[in-house]
Jmol script that loads the backbone (N, CA, C; Angstrom):
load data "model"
ATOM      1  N   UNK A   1       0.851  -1.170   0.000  1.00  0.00           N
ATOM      2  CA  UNK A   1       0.000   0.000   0.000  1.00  0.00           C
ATOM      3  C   UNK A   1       0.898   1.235   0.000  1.00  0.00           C
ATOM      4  N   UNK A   2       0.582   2.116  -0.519  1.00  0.00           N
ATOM      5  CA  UNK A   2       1.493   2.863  -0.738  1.00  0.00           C
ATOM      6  C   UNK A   2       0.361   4.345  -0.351  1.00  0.00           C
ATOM      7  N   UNK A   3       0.924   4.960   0.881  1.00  0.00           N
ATOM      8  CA  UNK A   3      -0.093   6.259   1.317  1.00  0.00           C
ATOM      9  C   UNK A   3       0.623   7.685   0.947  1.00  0.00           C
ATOM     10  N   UNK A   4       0.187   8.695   0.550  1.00  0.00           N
ATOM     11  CA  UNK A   4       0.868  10.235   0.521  1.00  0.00           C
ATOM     12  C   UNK A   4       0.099  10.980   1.250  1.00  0.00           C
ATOM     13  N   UNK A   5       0.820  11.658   1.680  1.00  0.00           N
ATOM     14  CA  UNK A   5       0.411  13.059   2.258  1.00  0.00           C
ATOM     15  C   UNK A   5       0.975  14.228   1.784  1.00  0.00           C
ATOM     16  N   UNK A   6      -0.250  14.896   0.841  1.00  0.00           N
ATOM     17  CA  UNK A   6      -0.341  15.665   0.292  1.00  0.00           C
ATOM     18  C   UNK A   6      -0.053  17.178   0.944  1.00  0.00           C
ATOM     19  N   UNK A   7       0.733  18.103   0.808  1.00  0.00           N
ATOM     20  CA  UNK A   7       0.797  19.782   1.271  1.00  0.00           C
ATOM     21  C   UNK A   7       2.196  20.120   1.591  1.00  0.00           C
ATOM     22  N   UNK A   8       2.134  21.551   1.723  1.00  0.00           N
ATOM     23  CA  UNK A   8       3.176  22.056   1.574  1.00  0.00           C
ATOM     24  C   UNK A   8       3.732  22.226   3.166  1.00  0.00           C
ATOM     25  N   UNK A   9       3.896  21.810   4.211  1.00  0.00           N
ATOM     26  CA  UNK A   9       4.827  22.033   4.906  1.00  0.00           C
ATOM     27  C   UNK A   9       3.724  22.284   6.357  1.00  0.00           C
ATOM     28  N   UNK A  10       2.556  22.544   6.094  1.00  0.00           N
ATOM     29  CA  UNK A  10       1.688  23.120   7.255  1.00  0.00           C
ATOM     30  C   UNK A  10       2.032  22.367   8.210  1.00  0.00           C
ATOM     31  N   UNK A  11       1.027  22.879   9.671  1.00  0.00           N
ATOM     32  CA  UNK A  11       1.200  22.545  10.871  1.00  0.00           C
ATOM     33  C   UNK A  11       0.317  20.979  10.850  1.00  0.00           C
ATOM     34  N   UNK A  12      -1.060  21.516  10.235  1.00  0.00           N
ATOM     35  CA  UNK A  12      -2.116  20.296   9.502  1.00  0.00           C
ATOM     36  C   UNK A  12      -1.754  19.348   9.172  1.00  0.00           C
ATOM     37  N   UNK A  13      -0.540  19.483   7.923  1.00  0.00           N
ATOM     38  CA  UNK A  13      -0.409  18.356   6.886  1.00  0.00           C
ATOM     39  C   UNK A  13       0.799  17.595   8.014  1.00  0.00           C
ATOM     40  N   UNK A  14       1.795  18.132   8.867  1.00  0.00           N
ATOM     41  CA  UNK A  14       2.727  17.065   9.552  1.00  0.00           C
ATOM     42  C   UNK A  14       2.136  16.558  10.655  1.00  0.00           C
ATOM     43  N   UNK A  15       0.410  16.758  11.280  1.00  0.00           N
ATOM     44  CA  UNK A  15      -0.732  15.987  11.815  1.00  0.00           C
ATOM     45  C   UNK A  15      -1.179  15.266  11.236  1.00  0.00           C
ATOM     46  N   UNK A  16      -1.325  15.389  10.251  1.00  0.00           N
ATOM     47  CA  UNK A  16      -2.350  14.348   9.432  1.00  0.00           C
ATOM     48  C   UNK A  16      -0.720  13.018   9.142  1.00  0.00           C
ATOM     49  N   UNK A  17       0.125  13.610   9.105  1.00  0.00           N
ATOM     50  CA  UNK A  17       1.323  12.613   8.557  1.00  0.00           C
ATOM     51  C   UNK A  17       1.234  11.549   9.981  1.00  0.00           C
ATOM     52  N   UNK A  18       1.405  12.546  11.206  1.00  0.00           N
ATOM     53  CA  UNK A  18       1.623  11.516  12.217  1.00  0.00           C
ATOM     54  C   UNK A  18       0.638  10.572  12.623  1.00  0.00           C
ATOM     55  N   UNK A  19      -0.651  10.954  12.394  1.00  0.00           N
ATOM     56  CA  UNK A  19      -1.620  10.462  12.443  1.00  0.00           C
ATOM     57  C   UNK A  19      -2.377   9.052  11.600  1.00  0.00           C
ATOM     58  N   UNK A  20      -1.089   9.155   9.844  1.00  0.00           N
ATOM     59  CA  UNK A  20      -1.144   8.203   9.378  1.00  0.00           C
ATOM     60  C   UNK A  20      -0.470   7.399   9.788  1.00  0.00           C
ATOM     61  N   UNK A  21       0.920   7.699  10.571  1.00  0.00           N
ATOM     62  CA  UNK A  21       1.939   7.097  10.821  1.00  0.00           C
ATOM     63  C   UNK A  21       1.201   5.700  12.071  1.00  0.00           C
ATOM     64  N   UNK A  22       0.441   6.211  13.380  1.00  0.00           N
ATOM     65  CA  UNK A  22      -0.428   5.315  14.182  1.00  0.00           C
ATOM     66  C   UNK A  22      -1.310   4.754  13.723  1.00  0.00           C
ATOM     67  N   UNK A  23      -2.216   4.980  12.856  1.00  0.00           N
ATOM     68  CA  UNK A  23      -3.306   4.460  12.206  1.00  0.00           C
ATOM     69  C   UNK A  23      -2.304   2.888  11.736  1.00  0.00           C
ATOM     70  N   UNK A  24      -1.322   3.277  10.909  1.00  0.00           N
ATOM     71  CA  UNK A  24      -0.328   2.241  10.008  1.00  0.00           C
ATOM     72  C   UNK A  24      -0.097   1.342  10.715  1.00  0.00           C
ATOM     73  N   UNK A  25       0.436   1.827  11.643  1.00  0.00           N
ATOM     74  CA  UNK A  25       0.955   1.411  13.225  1.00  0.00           C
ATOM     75  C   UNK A  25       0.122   0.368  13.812  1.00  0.00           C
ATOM     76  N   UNK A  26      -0.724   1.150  14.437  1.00  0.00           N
ATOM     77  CA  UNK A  26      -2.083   0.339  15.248  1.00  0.00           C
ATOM     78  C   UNK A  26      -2.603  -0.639  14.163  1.00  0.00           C
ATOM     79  N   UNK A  27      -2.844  -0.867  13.204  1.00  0.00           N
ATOM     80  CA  UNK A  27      -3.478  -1.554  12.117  1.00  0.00           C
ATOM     81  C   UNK A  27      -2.566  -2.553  11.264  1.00  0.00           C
ATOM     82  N   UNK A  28      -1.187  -2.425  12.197  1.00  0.00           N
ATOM     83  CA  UNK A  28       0.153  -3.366  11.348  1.00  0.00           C
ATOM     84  C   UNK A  28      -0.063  -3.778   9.999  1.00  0.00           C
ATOM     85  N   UNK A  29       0.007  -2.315   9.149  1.00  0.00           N
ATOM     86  CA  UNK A  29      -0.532  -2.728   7.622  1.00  0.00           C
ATOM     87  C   UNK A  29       0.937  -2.600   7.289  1.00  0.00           C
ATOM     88  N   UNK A  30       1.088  -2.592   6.419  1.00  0.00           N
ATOM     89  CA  UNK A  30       2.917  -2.505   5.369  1.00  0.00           C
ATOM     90  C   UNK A  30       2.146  -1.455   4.263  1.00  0.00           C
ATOM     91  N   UNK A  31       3.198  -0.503   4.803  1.00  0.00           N
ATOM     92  CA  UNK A  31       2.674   0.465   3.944  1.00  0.00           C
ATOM     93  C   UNK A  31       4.111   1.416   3.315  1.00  0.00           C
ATOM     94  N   UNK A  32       3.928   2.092   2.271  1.00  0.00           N
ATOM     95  CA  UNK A  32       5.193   3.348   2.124  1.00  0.00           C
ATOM     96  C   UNK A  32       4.355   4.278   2.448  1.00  0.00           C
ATOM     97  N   UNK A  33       5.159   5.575   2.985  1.00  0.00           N
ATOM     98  CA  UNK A  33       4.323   6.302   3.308  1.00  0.00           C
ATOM     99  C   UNK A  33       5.009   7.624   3.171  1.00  0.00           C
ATOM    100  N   UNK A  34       4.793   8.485   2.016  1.00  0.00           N
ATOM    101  CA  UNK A  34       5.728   9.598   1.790  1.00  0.00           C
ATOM    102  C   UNK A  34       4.839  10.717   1.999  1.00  0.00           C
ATOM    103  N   UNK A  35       5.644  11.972   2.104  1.00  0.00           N
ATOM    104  CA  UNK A  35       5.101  13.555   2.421  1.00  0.00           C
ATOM    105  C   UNK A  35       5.277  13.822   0.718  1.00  0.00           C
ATOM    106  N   UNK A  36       4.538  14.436   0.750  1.00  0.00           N
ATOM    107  CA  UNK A  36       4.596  15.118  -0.858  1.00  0.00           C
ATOM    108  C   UNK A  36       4.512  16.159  -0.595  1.00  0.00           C
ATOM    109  N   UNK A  37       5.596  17.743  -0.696  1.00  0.00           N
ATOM    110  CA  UNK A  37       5.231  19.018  -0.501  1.00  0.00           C
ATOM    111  C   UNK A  37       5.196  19.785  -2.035  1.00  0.00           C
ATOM    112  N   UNK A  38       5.629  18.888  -3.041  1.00  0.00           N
ATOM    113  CA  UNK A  38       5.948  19.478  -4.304  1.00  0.00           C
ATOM    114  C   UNK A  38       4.413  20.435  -4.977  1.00  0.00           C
ATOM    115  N   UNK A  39       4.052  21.367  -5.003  1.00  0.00           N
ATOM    116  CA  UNK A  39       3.340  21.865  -5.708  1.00  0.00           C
ATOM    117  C   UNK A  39       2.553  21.438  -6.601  1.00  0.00           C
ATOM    118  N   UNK A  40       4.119  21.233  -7.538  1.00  0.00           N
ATOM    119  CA  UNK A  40       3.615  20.770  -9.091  1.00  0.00           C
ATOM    120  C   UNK A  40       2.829  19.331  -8.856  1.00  0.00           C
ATOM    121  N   UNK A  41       3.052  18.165  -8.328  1.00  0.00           N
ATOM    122  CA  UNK A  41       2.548  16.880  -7.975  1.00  0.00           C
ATOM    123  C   UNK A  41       1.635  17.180  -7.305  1.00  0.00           C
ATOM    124  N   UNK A  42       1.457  17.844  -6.563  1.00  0.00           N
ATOM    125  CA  UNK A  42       0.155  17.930  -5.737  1.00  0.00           C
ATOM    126  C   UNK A  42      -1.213  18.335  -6.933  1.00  0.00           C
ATOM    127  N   UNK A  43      -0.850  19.237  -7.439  1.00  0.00           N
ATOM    128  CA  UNK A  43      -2.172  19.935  -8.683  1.00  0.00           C
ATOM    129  C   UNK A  43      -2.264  18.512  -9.600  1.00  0.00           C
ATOM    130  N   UNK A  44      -0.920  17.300  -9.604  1.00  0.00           N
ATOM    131  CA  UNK A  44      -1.483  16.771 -10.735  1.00  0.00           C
ATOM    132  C   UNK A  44      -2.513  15.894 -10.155  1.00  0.00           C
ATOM    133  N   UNK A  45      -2.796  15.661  -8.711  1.00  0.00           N
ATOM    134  CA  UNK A  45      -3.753  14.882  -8.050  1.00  0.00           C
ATOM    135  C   UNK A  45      -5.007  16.060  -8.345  1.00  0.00           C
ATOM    136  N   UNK A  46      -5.309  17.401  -8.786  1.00  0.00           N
ATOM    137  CA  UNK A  46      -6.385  18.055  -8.646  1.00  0.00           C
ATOM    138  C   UNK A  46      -6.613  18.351  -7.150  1.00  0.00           C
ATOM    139  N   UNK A  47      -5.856  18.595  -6.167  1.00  0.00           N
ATOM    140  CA  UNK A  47      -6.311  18.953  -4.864  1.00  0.00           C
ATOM    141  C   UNK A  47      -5.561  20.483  -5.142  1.00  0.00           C
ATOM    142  N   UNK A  48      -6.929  21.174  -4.251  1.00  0.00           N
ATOM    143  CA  UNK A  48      -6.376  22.265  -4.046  1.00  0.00           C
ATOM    144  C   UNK A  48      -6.432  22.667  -2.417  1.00  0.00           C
ATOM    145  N   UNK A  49      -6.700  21.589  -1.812  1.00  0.00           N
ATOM    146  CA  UNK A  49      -6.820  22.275  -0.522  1.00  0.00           C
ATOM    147  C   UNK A  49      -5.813  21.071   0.113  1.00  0.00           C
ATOM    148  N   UNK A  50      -5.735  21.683   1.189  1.00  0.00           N
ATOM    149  CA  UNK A  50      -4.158  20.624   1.893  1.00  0.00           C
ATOM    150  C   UNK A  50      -4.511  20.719   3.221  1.00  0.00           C
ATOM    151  N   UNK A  51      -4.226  19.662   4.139  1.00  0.00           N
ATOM    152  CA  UNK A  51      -3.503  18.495   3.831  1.00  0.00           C
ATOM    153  C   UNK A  51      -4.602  18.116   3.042  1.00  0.00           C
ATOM    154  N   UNK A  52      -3.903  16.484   2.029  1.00  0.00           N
ATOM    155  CA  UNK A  52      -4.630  15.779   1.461  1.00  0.00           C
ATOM    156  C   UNK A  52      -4.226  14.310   1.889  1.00  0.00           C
ATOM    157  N   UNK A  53      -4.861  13.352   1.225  1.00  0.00           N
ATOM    158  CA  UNK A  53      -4.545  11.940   1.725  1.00  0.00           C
ATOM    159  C   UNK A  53      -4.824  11.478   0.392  1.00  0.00           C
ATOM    160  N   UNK A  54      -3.918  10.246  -0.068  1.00  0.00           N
ATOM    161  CA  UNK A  54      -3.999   9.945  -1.095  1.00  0.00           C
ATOM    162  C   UNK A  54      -3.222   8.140  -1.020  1.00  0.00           C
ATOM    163  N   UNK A  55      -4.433   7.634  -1.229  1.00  0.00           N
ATOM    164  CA  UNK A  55      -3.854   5.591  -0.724  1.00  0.00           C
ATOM    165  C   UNK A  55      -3.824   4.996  -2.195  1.00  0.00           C
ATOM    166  N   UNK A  56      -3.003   4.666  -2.765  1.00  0.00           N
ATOM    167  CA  UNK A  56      -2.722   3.862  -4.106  1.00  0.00           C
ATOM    168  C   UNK A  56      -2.980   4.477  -5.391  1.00  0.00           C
ATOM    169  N   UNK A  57      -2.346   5.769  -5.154  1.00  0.00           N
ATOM    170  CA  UNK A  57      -2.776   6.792  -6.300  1.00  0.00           C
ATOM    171  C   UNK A  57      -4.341   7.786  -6.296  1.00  0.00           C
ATOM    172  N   UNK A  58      -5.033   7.566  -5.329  1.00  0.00           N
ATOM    173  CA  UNK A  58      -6.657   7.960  -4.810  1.00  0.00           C
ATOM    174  C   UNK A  58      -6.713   8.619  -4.314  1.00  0.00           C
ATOM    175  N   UNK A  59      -7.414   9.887  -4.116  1.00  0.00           N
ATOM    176  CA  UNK A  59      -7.124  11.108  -3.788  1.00  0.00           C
ATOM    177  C   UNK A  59      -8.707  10.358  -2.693  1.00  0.00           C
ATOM    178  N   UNK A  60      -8.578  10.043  -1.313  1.00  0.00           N
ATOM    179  CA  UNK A  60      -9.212   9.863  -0.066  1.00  0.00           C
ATOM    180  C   UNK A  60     -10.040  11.121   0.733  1.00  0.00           C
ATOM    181  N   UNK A  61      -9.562  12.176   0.645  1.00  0.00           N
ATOM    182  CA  UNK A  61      -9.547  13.676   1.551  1.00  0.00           C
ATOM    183  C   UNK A  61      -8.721  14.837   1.266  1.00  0.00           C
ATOM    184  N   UNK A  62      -9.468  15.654   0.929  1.00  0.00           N
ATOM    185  CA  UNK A  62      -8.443  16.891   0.868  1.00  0.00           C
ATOM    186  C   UNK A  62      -9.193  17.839   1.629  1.00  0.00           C
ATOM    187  N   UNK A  63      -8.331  18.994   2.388  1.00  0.00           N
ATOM    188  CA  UNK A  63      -8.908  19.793   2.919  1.00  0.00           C
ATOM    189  C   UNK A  63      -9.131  19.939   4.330  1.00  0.00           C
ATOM    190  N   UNK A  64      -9.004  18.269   5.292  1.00  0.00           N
ATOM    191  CA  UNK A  64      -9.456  18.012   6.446  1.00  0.00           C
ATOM    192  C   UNK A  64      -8.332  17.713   7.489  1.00  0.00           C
ATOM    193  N   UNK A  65      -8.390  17.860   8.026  1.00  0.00           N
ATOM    194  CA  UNK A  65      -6.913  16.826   9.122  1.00  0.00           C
ATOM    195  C   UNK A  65      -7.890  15.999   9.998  1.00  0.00           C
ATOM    196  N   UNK A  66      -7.345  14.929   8.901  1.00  0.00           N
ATOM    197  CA  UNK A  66      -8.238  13.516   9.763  1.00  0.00           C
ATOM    198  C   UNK A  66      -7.494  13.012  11.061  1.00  0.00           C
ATOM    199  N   UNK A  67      -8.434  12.656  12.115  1.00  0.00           N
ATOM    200  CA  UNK A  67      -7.708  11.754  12.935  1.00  0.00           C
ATOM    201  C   UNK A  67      -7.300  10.540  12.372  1.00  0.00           C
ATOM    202  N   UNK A  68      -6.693   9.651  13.583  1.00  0.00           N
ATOM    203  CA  UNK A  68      -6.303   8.382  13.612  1.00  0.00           C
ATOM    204  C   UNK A  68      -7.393   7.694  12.784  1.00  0.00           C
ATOM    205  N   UNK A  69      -8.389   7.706  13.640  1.00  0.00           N
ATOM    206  CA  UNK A  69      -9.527   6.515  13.269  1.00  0.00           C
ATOM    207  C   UNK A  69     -10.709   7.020  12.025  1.00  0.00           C
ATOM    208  N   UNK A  70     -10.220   8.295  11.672  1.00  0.00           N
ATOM    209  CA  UNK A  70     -10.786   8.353  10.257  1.00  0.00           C
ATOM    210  C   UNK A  70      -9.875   7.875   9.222  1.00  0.00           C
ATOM    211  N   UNK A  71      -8.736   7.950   9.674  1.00  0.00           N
ATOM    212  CA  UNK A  71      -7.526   7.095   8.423  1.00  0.00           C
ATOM    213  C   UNK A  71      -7.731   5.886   8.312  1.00  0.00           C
ATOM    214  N   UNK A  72      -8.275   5.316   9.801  1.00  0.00           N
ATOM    215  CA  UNK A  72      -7.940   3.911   9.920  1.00  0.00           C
ATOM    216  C   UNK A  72      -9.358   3.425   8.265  1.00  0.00           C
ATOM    217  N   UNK A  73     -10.316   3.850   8.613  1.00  0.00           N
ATOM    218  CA  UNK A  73     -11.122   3.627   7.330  1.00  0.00           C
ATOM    219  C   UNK A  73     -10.800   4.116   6.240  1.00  0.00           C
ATOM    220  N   UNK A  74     -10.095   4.767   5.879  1.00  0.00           N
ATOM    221  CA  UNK A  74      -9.610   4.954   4.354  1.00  0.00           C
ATOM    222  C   UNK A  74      -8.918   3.411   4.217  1.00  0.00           C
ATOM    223  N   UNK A  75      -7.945   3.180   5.249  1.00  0.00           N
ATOM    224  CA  UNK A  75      -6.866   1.871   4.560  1.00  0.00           C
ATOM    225  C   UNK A  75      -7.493   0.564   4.654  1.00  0.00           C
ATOM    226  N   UNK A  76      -8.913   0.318   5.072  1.00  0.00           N
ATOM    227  CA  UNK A  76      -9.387  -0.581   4.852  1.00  0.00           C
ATOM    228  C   UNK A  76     -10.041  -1.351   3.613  1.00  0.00           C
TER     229      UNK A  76
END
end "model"
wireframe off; spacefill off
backbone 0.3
color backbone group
């Protein structure tokens, strides 16, 4: 599984990162799990609002800083 977290650097988007990081965690999935702050990659997903979440190329949420246990249902 391969997860991104979409945005440029916010306070939001390195919450929503750690937040995927326990979800991953608690749920012992095998996952990659990269920050994407690049601009240009971010527009080619069509998000314009950040943080975003994005599981196997799928744009999941943009706009929100999900908790733990709203991630945990995206990776299911």
């Amino acid at each position: 599984m391969k997860i991104e977290i979409l945005g440029t650097g916010c306070t939001k988007c390195e919450a929503l990162l750690q937040n995927v990081k326990q979800a991953v965690a608690d749920e012992k999935i095998f996952a990659q799990i990269e920050k994407v702050d690049d601009p240009i990659k971010i527009m080619e997903y069509q998000v314009l609002s950040t943080p975003a979440l994005v599981v196997n190329g799928t744009v999941k949420s943009s706009g929100k800083l999900l908790n733990k246990e709203e991630v945990k249902e995206f990776l299911k």
